[in-house]
C-alpha positions in Angstrom: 5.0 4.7 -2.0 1.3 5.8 -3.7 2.3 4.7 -6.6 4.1 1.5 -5.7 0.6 0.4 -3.9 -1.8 1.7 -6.3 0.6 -0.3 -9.3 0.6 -3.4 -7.4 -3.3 -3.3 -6.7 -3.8 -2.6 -10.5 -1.4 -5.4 -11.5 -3.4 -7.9 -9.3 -7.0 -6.6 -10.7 -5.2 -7.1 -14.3 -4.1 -11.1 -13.5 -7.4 -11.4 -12.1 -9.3 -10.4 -14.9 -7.5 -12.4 -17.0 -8.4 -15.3 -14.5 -11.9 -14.7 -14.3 -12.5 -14.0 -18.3 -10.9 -17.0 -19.1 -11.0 -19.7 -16.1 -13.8 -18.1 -13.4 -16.9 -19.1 -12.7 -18.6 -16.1 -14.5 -16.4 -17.0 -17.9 -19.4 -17.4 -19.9 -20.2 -13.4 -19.0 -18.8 -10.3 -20.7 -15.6 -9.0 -20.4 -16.7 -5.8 -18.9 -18.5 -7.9 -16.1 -15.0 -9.9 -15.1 -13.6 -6.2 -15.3 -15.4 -5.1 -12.8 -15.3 -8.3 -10.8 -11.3 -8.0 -11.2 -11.1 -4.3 -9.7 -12.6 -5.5 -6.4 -10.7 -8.1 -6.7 -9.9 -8.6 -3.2 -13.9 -8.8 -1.8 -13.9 -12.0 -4.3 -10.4 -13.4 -3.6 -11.6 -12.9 0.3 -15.4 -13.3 0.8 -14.9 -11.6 4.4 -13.4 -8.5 2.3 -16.6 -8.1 0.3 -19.2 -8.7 3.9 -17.4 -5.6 5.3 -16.8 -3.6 2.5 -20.4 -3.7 2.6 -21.3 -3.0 5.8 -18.9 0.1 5.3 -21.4 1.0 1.9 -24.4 0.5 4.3 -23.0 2.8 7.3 -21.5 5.4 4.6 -25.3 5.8 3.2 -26.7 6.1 6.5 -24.3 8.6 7.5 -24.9 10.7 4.5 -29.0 10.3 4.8 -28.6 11.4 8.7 -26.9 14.7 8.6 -27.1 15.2 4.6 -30.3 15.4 3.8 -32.8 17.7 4.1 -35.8 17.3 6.1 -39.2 18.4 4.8 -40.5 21.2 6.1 -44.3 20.5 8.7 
């Protein structure tokens, strides 16, 4: 079942780079830009997707600052 997703996700960030290279707003940009547009394809596709997979960035960092860093020593 893995693989099935993981295939289908690809699939979709392969259409979409062919979308964006060729008929996106960002055509005029490299290809290795559009790339990496397509493989977050769904934060663009669903602007929503993008506002929390940032929130879940800004919570993961604060996290890992909070109980992974070390303090300084007084």
């Amino acid at each position: 079942m893995k693989k099935i997703l993981m295939g289908g996700y690809f699939a979709m960030a392969f259409l979409s780079w062919i979308y964006l290279a060729n008929w996106g707003a960002f055509a005029y940009r490299g290809w290795a830009f559009n790339f990496g547009r397509a493989l977050v394809w769904p934060a663009i596709m669903f602007p929503a997707v993008g506002q929390i997979l940032g929130v879940i960035v800004v919570l993961a960092l604060v996290v890992f600052a909070t109980f992974f860093m070390r303090r300084r020593p007084s």
